[in-house]
N, C-alpha and C positions, 0 to 999 in steps of 0.2 A: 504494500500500500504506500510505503514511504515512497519511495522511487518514483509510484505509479504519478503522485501527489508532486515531488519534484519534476519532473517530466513536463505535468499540465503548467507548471509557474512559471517552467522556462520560456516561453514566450511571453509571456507578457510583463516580466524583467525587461526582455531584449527591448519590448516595446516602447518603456517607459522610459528606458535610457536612450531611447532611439530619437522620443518627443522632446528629451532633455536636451540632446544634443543639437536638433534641429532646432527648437526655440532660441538657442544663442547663435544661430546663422540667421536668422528672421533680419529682413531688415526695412518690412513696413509690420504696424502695429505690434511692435517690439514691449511693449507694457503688457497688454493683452499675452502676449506669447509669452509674457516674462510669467506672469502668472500660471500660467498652465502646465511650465516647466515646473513651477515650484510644488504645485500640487501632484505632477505626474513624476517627481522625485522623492514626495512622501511616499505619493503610495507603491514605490521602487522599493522604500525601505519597510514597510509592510511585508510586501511580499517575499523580500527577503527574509523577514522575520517568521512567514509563514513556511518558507522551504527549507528552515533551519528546525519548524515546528511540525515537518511534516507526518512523521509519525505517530500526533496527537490530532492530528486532524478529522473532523469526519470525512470519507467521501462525497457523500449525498450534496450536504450544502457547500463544501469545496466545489465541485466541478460546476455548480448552476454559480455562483458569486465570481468564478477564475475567467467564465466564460461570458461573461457579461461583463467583466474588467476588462478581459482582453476586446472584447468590442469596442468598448468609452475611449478604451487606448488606441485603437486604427483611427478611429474617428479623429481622434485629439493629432493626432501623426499626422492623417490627413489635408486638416484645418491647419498645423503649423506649415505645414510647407508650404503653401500655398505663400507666406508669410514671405517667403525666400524667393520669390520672384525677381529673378534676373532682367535688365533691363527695362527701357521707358513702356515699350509697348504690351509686356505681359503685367505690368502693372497698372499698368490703364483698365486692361479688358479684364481683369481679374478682380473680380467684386467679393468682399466679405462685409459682409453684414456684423455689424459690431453684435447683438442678439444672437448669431452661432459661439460667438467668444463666450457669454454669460452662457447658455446652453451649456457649452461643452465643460465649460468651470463647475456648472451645476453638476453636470453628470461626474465629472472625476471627484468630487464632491462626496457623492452619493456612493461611489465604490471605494476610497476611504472609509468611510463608515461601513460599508458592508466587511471588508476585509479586516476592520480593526473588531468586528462582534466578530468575525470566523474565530479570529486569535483571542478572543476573550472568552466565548464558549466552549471551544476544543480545546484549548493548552492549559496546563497547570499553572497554577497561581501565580509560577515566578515570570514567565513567557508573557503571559495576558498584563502583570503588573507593568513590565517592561515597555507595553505597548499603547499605554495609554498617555 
């Protein structure tokens, strides 16, 4: 189960350091993106807490919370790069809507929270203390 549980985390680790890295290349709405990196670096270190925790894990609610994390996270990847827009003309015709920025902040938001109850209901007292 340990393994199985590490396995699932590893992508969306990759993800959220992936968002981290791309939000410091961003070089329109760089606040916005500063943001999103800071939250998609929490919940980096969540889940690193949870793949250190993996053998207290349950599976059930791990796989539904890991897989709706890694979703918020493509999303969040996606919306940043866009940020990265090379040149006058792809910044022209590349529209973000500042309401996907609070959206997406909402949602990695919202898996923060789900990821820090996985680690507070599955792990022994000293893990869940840790993580709060």
């Amino acid at each position: 189960m340990a393994d199985l549980v590490k396995q699932i985390l590893a992508k969306p680790i990759q993800l959220a350091d992936q968002v981290s890295k791309a939000a410091d290349e961003a070089s329109a709405f760089k606040q916005d993106c500063g943001e999103l990196k800071s939250k998609a670096e929490k919940l980096a270190v969540l889940l690193r807490q949870a793949a250190r925790a993996s053998s207290d894990l349950y599976e059930r609610p791990t796989r539904r919370i890991i897989e709706d994390t890694e979703q918020v996270l493509e999303k969040a990847l996606s919306l940043v790069l866009k940020c990265r827009a090379n040149g006058i003309m792809k910044r022209v015709f590349t529209i973000i809507p500042t309401a996907a920025f609070r959206k997406m902040s909402s949602q990695l938001e919202n898996s923060i929270g789900d990821v820090s109850w996985l680690l507070r209901v599955s792990a022994p007292a000293g893990i869940a203390a840790a993580s709060t």
